[in-house]
mmCIF file as gemmi writes it, N, C-alpha and C atoms, coordinates in Angstrom:
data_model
loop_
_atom_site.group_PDB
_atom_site.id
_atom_site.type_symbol
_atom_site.label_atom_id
_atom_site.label_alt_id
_atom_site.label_comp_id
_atom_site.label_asym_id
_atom_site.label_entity_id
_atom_site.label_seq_id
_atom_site.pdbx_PDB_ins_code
_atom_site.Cartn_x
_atom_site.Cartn_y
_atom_site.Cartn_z
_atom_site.occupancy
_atom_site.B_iso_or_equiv
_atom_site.pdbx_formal_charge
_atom_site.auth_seq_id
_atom_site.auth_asym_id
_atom_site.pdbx_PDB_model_num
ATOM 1 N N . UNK Axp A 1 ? -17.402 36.298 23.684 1 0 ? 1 A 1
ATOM 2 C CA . UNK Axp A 1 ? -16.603 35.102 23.584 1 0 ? 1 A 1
ATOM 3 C C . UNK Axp A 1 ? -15.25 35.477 22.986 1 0 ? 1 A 1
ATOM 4 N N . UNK Axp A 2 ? -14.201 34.848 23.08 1 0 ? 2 A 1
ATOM 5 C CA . UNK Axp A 2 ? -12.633 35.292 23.091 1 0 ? 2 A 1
ATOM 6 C C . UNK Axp A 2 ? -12.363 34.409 21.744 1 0 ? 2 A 1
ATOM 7 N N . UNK Axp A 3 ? -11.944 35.282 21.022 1 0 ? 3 A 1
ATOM 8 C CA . UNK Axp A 3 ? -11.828 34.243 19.464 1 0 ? 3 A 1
ATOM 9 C C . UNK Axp A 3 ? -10.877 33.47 19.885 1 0 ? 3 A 1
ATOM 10 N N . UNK Axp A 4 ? -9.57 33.62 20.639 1 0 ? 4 A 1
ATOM 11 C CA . UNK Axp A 4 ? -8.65 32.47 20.686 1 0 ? 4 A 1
ATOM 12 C C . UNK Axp A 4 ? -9.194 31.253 20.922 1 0 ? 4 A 1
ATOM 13 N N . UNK Axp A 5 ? -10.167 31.456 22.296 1 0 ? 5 A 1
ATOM 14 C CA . UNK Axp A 5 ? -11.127 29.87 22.477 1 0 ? 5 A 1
ATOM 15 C C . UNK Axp A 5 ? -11.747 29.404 21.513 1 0 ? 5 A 1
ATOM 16 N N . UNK Axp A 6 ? -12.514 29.659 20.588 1 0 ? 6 A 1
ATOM 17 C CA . UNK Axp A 6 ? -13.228 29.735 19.742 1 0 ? 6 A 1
ATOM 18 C C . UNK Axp A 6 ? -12.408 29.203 18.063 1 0 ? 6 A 1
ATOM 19 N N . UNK Axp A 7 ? -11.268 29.133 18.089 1 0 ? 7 A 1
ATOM 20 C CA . UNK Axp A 7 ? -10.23 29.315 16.78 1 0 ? 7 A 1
ATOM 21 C C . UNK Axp A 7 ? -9.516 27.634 17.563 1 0 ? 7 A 1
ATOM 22 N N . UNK Axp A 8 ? -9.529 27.492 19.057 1 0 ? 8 A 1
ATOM 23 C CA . UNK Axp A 8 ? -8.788 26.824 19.846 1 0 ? 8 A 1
ATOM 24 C C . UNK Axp A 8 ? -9.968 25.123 19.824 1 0 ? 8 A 1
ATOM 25 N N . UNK Axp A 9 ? -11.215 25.583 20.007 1 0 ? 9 A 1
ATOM 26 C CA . UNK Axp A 9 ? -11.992 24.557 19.947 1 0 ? 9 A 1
ATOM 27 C C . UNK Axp A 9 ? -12.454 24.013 18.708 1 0 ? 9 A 1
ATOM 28 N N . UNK Axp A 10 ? -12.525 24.286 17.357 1 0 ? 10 A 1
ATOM 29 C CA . UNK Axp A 10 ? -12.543 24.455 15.917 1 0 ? 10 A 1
ATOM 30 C C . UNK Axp A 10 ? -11.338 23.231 15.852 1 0 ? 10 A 1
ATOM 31 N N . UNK Axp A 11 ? -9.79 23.906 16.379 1 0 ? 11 A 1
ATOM 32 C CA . UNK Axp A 11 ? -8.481 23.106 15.965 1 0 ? 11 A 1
ATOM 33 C C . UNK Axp A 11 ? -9.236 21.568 16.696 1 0 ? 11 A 1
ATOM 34 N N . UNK Axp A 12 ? -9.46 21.542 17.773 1 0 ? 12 A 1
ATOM 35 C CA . UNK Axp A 12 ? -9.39 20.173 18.707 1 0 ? 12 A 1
ATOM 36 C C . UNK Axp A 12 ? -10.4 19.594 17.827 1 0 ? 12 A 1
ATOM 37 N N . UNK Axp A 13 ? -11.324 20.011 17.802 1 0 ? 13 A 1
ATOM 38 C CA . UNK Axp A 13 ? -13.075 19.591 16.796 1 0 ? 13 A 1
ATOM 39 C C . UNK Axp A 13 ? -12.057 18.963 15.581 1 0 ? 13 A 1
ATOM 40 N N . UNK Axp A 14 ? -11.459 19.284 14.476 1 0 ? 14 A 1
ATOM 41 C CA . UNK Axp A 14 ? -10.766 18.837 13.741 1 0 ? 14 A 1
ATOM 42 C C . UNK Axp A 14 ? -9.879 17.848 13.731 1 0 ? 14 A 1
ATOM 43 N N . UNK Axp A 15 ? -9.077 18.2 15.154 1 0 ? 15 A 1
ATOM 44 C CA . UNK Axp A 15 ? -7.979 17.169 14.871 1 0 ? 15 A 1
ATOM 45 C C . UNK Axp A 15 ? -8.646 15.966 15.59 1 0 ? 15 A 1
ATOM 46 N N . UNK Axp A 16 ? -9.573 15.749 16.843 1 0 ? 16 A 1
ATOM 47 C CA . UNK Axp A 16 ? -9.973 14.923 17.354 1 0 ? 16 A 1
ATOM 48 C C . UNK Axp A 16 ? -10.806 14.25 16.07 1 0 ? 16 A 1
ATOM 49 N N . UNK Axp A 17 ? -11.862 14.386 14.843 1 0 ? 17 A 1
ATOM 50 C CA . UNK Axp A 17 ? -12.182 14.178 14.006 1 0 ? 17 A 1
ATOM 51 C C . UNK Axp A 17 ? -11.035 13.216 12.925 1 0 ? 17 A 1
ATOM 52 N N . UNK Axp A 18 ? -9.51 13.973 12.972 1 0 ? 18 A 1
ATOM 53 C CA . UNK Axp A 18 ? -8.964 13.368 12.093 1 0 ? 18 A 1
ATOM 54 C C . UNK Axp A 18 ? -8.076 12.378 12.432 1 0 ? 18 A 1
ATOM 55 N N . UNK Axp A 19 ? -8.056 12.251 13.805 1 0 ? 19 A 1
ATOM 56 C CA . UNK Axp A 19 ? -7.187 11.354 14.738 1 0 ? 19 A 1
ATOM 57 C C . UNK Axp A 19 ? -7.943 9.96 15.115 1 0 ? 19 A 1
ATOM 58 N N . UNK Axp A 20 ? -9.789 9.953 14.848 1 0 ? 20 A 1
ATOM 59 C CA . UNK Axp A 20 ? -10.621 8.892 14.806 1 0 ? 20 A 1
ATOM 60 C C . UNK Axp A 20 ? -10.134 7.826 14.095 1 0 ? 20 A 1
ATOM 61 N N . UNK Axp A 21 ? -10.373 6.647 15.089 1 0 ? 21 A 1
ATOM 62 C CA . UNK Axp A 21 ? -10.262 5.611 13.663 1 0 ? 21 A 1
ATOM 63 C C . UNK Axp A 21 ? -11.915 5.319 13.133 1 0 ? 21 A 1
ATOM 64 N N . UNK Axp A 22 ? -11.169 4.733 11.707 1 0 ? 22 A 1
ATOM 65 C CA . UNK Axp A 22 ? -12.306 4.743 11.008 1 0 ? 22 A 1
ATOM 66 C C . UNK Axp A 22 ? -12.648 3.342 10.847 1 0 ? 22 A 1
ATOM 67 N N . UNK Axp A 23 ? -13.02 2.718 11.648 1 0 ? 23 A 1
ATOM 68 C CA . UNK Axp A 23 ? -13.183 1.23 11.296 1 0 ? 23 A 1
ATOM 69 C C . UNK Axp A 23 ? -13.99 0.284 10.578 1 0 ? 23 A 1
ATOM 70 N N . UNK Axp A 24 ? -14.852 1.585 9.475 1 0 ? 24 A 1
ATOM 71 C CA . UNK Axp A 24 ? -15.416 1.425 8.22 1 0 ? 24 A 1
ATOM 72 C C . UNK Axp A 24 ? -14.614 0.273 6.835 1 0 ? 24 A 1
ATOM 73 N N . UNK Axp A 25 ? -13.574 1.651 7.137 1 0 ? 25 A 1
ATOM 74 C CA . UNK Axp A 25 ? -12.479 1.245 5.787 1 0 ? 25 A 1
ATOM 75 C C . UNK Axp A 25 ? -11.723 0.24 6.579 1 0 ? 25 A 1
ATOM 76 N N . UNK Axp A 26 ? -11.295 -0.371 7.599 1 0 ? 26 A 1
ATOM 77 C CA . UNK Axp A 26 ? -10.715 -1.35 7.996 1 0 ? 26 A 1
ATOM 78 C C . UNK Axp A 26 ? -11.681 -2.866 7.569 1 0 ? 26 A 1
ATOM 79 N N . UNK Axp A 27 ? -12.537 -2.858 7.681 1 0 ? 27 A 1
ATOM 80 C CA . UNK Axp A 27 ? -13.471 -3.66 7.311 1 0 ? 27 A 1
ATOM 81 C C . UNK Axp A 27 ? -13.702 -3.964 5.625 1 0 ? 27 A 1
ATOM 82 N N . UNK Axp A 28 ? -13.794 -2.564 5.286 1 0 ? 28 A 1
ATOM 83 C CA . UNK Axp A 28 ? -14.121 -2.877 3.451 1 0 ? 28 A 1
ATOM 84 C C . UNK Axp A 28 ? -12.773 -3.447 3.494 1 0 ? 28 A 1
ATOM 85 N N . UNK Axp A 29 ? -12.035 -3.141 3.674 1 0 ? 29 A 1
ATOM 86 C CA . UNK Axp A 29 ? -10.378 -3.358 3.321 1 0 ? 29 A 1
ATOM 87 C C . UNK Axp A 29 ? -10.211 -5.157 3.377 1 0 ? 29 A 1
ATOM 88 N N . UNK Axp A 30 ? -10.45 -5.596 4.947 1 0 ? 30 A 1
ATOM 89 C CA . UNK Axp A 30 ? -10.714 -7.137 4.872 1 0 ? 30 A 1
ATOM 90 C C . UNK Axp A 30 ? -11.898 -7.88 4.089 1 0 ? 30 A 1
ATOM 91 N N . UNK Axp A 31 ? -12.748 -6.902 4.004 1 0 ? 31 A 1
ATOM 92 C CA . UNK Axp A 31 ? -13.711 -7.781 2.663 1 0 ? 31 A 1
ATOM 93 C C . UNK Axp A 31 ? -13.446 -8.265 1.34 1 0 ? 31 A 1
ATOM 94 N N . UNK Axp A 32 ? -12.512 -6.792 0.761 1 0 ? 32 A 1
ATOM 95 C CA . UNK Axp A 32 ? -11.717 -6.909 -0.296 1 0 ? 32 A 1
ATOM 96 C C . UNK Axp A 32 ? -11.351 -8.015 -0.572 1 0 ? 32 A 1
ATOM 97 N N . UNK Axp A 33 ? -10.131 -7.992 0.915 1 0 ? 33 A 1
ATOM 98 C CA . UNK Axp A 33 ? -8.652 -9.266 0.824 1 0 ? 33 A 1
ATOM 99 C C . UNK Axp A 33 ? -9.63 -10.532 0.321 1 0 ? 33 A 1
ATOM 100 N N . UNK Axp A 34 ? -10.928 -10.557 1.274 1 0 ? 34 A 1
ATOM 101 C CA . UNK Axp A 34 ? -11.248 -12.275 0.987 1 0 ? 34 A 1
ATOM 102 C C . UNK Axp A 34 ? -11.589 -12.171 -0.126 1 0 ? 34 A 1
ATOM 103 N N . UNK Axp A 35 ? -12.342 -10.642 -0.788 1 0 ? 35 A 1
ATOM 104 C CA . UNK Axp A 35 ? -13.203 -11.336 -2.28 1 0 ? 35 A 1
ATOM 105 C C . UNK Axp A 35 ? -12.087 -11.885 -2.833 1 0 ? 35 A 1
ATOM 106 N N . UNK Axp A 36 ? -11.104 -10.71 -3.472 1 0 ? 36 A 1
ATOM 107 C CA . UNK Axp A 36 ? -9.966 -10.868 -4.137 1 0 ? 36 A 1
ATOM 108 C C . UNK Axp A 36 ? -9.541 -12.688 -3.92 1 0 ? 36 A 1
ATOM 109 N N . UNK Axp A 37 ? -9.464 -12.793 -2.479 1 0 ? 37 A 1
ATOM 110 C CA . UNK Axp A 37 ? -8.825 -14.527 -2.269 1 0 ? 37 A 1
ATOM 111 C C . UNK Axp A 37 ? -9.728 -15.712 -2.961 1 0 ? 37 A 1
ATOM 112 N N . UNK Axp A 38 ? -11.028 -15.307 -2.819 1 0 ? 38 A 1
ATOM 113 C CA . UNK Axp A 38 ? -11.827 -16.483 -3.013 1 0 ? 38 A 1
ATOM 114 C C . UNK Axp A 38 ? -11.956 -16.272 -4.609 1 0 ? 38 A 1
ATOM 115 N N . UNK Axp A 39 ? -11.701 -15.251 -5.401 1 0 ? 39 A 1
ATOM 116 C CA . UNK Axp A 39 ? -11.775 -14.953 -6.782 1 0 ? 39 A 1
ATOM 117 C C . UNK Axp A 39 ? -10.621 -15.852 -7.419 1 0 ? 39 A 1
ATOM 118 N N . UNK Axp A 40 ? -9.502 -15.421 -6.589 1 0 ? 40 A 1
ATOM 119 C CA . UNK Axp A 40 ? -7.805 -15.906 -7.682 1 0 ? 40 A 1
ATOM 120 C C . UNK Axp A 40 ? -8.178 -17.689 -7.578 1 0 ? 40 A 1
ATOM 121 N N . UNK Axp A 41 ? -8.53 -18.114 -5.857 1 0 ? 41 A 1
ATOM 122 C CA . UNK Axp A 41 ? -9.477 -19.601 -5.888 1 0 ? 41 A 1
ATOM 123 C C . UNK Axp A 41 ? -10.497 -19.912 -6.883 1 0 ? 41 A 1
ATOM 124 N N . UNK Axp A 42 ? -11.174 -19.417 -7.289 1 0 ? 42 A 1
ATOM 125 C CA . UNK Axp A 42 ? -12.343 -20.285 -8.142 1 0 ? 42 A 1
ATOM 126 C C . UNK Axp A 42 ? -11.894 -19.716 -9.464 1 0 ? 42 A 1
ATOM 127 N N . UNK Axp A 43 ? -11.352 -18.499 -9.922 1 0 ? 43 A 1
ATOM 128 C CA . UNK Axp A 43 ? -10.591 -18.721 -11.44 1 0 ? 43 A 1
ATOM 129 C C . UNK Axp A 43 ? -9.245 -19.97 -11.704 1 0 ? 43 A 1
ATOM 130 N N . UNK Axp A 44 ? -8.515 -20.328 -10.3 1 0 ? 44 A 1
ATOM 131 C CA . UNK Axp A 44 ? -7.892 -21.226 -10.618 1 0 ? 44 A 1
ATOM 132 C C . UNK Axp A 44 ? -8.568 -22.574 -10.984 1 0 ? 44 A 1
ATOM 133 N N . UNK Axp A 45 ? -9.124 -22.812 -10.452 1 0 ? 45 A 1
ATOM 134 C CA . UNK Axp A 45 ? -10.124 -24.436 -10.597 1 0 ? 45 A 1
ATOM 135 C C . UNK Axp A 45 ? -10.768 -24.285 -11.765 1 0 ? 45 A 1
ATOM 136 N N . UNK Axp A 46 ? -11.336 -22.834 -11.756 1 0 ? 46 A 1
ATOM 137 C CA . UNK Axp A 46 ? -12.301 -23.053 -13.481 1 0 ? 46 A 1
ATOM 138 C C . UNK Axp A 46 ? -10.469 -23.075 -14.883 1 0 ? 46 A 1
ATOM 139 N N . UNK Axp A 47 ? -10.141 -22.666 -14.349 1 0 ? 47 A 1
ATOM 140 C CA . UNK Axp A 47 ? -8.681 -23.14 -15.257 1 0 ? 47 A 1
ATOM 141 C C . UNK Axp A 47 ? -8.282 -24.533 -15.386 1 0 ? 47 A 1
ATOM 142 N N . UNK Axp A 48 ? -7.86 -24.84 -14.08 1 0 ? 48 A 1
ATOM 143 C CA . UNK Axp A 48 ? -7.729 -26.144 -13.979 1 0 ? 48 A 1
ATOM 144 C C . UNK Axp A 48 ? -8.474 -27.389 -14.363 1 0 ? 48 A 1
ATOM 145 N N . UNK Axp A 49 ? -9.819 -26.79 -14.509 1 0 ? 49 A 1
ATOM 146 C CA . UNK Axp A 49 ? -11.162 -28.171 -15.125 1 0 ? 49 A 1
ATOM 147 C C . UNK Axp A 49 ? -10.756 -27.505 -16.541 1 0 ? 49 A 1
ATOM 148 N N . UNK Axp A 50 ? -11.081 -26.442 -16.85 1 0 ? 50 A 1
ATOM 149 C CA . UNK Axp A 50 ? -10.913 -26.037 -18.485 1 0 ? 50 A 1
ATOM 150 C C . UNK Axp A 50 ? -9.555 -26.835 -18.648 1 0 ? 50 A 1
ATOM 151 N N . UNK Axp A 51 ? -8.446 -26.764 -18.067 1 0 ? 51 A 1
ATOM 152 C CA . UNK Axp A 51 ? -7.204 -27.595 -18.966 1 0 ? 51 A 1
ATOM 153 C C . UNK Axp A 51 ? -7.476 -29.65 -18.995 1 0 ? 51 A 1
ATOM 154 N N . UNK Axp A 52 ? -8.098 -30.043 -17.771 1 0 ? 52 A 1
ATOM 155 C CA . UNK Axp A 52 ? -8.598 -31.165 -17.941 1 0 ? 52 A 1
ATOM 156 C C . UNK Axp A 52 ? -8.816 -31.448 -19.387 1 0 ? 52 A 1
ATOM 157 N N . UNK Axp A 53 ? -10.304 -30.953 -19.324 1 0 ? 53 A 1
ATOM 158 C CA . UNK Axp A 53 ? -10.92 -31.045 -20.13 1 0 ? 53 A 1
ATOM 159 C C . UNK Axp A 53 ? -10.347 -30.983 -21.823 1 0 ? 53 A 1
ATOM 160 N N . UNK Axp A 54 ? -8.923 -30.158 -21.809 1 0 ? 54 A 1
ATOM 161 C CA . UNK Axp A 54 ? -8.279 -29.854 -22.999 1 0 ? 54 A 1
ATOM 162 C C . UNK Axp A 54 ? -8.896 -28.632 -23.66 1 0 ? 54 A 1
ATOM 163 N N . UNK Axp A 55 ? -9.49 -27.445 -22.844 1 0 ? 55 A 1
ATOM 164 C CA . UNK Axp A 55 ? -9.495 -25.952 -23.167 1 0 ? 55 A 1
ATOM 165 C C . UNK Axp A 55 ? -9.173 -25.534 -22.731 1 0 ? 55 A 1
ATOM 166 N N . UNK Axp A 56 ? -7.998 -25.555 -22.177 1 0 ? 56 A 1
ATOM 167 C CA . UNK Axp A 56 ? -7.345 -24.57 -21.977 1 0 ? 56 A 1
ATOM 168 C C . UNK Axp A 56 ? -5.687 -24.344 -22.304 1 0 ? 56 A 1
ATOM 169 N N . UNK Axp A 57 ? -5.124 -23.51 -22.261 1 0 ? 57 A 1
ATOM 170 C CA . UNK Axp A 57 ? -3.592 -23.546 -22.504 1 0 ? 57 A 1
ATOM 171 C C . UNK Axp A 57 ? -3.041 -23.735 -21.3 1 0 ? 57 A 1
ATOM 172 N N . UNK Axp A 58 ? -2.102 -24.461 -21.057 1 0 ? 58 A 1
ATOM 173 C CA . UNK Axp A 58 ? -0.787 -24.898 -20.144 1 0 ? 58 A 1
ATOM 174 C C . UNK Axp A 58 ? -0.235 -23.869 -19.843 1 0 ? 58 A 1
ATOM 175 N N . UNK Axp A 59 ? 0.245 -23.15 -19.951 1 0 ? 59 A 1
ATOM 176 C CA . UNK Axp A 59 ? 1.091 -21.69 -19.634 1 0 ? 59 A 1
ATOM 177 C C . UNK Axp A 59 ? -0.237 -21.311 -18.652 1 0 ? 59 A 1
ATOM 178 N N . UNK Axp A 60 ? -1.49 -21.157 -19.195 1 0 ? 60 A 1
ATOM 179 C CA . UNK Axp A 60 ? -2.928 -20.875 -18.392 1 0 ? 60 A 1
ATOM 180 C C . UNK Axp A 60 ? -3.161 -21.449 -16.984 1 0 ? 60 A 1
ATOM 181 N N . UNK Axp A 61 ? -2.839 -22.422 -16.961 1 0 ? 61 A 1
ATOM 182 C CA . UNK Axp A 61 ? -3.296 -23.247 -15.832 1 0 ? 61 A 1
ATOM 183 C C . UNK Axp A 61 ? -1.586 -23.254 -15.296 1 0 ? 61 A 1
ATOM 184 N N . UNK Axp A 62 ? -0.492 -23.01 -15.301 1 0 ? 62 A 1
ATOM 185 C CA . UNK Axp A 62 ? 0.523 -22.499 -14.843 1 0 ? 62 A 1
ATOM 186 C C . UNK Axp A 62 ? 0.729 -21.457 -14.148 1 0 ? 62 A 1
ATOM 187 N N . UNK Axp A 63 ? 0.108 -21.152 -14.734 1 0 ? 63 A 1
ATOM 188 C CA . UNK Axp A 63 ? -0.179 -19.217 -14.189 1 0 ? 63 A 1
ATOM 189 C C . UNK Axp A 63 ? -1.18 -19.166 -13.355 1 0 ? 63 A 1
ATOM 190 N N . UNK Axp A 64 ? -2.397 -20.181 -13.072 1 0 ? 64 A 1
ATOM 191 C CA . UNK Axp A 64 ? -3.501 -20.091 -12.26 1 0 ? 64 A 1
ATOM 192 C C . UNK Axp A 64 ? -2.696 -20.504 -11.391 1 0 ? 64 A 1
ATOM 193 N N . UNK Axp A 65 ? -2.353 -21.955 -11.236 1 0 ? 65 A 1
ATOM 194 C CA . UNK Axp A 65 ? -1.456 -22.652 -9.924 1 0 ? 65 A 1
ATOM 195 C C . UNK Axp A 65 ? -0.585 -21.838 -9.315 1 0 ? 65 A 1
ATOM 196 N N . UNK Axp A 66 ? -0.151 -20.848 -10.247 1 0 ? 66 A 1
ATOM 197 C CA . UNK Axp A 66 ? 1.091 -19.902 -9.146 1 0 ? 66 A 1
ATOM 198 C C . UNK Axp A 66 ? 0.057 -19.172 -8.633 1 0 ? 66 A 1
ATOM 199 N N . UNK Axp A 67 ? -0.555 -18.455 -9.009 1 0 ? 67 A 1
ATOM 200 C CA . UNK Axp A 67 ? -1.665 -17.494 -8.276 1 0 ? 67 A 1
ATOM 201 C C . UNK Axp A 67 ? -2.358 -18.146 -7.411 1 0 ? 67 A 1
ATOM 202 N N . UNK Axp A 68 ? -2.842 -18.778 -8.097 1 0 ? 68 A 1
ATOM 203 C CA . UNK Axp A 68 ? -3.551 -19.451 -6.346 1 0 ? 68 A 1
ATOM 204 C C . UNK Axp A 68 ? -2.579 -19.879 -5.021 1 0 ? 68 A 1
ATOM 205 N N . UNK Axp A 69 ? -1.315 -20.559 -5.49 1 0 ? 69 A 1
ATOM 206 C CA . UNK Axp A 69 ? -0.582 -21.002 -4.757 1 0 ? 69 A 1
ATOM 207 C C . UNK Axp A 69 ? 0.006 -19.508 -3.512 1 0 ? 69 A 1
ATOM 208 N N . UNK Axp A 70 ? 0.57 -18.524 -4.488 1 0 ? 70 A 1
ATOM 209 C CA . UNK Axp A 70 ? 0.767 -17.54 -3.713 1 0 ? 70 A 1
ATOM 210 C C . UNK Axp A 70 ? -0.739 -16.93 -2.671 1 0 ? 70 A 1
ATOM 211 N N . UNK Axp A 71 ? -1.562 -16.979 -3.541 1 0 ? 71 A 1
ATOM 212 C CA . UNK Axp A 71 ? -2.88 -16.29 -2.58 1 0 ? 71 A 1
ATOM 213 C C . UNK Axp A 71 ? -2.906 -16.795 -1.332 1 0 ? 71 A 1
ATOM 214 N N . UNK Axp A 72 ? -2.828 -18.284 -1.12 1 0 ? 72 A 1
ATOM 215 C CA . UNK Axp A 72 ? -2.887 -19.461 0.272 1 0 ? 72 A 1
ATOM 216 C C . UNK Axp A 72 ? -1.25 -19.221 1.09 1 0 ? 72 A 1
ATOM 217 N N . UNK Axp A 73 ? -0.602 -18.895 0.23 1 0 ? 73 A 1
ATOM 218 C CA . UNK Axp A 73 ? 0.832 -18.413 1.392 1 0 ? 73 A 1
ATOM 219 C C . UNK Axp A 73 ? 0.211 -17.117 1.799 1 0 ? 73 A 1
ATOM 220 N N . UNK Axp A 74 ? 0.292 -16.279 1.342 1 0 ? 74 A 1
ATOM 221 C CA . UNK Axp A 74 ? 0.055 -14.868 1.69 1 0 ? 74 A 1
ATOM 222 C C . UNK Axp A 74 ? -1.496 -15.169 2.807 1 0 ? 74 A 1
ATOM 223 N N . UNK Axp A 75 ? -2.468 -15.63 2.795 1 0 ? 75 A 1
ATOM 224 C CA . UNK Axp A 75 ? -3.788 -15.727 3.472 1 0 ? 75 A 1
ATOM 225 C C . UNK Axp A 75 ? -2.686 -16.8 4.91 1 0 ? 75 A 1
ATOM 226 N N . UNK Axp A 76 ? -2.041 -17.304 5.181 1 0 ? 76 A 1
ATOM 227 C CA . UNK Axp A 76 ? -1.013 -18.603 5.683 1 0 ? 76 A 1
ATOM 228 C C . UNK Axp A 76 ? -0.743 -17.027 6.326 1 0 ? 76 A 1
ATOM 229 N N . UNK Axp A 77 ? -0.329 -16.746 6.293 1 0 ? 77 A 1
ATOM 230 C CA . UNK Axp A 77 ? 1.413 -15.47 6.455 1 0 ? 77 A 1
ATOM 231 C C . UNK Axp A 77 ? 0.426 -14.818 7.549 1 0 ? 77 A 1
ATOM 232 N N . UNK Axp A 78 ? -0.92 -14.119 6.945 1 0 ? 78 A 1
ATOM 233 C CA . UNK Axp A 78 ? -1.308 -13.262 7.202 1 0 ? 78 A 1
ATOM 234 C C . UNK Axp A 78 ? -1.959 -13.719 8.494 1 0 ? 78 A 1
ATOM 235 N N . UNK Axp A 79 ? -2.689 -15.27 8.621 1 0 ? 79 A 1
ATOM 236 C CA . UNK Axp A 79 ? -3.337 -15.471 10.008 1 0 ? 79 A 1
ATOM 237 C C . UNK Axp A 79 ? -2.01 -15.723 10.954 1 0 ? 79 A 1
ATOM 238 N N . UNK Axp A 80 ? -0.886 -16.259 10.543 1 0 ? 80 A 1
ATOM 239 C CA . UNK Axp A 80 ? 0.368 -16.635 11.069 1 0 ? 80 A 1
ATOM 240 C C . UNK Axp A 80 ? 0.615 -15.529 11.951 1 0 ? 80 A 1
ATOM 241 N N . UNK Axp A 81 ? 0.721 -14.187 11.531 1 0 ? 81 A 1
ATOM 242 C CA . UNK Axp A 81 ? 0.609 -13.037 12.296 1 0 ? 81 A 1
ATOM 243 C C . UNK Axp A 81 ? -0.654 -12.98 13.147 1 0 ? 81 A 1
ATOM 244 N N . UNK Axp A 82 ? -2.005 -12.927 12.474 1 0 ? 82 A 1
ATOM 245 C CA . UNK Axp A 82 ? -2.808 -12.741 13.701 1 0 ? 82 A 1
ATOM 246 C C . UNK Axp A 82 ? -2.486 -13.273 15.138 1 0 ? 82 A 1
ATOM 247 N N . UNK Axp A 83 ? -2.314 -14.671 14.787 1 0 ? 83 A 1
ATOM 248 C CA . UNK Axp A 83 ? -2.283 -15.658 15.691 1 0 ? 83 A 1
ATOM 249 C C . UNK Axp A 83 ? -1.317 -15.135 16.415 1 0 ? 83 A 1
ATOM 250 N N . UNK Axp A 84 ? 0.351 -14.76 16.095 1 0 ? 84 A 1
ATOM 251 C CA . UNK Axp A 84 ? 1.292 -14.108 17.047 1 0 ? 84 A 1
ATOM 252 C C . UNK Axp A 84 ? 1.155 -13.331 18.126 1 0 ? 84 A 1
ATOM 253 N N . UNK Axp A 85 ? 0.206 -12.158 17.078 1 0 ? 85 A 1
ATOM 254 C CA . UNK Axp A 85 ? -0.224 -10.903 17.506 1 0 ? 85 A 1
ATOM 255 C C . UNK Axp A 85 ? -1.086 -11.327 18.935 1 0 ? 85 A 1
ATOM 256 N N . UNK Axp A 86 ? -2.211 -11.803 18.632 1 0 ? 86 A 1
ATOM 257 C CA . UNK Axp A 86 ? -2.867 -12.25 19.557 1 0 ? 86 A 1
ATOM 258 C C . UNK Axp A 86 ? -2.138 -13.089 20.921 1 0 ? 86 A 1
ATOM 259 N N . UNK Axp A 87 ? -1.283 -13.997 20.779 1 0 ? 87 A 1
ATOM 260 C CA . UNK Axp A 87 ? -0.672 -14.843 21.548 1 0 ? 87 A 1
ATOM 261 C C . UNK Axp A 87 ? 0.275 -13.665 22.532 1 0 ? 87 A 1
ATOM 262 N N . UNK Axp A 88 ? 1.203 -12.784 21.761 1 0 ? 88 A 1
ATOM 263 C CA . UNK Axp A 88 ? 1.396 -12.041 22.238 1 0 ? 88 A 1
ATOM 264 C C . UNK Axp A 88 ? 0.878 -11.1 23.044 1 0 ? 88 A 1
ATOM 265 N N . UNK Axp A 89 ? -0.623 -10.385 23.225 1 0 ? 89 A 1
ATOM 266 C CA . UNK Axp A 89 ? -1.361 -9.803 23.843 1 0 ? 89 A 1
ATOM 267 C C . UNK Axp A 89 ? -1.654 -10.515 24.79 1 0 ? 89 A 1
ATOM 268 N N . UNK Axp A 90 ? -1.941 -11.959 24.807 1 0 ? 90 A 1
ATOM 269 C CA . UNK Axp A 90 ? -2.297 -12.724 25.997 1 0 ? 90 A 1
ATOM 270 C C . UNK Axp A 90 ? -0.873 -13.119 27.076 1 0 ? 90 A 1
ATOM 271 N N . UNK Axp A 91 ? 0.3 -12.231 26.766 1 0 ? 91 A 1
ATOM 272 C CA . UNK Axp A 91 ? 1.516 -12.673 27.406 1 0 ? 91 A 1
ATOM 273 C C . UNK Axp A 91 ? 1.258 -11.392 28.201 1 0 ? 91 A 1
ATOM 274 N N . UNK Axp A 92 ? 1.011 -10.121 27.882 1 0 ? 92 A 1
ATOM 275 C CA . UNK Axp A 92 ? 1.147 -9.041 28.48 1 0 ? 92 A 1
ATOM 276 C C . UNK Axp A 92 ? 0.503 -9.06 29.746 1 0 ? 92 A 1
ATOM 277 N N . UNK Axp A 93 ? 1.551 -9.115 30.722 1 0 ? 93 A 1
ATOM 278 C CA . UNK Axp A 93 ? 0.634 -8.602 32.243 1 0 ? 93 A 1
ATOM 279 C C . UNK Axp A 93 ? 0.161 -7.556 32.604 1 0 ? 93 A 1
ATOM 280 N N . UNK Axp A 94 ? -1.368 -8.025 33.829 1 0 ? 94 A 1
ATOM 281 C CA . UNK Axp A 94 ? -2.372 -7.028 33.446 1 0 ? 94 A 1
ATOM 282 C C . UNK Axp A 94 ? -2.198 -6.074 34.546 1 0 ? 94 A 1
C-alpha cells in the first residue's frame, strides 16, 4: 500500500469528521435559550408577587420587569427571524 494514499485517506477521515454538523449541540444550545427564558419568566413573577405582597425591594422588581421584558423582545426578535428565514426559503424557486 502507497503511504501517500494512506496519509491521503486519514486527512479526508478527519476533515470529513470535522466538517460534520453536529446537531447535538444545536439542540442543547436551543434547550438552554428556553430554560434560561422560562427561568428570567418565573423569577420575575416570584418578584413581582414578593413586591405585592411588600417583600420585596422596588429596585428588585425593577430589575425583574427589565429582565423579563428584554427576555420576550429578544425570544420576539428571534422567531421574527425564523419566520423570515423560513418565508424566504418558500420564495426560492425550485
Amino acid at each position: 500500500m502507497d503511504v501517500r494514499t494512506s496519509l491521503a485517506t486519514q486527512s479526508y477521515a478527519q476533515a470529513r469528521n470535522a466538517a460534520a454538523p453536529n446537531a447535538g449541540a444545536a439542540e442543547a444550545g436551543f434547550a438552554r435559550f428556553a430554560s434560561n427564558f422560562a427561568e428570567t419568566l418565573v423569577q420575575g413573577e416570584q418578584t413581582a408577587r414578593a413586591a405585592m405582597a411588600g417583600g420585596a425591594d422596588p429596585h428588585a422588581l425593577a430589575q425583574a420587569l427589565a429582565s423579563s421584558q428584554l427576555a420576550v423582545e429578544t425570544v420576539v426578535t428571534v422567531r421574527d427571524k425564523v419566520v423570515e428565514a423560513y418565508q424566504e426559503i418558500l420564495r426560492m424557486p425550485i
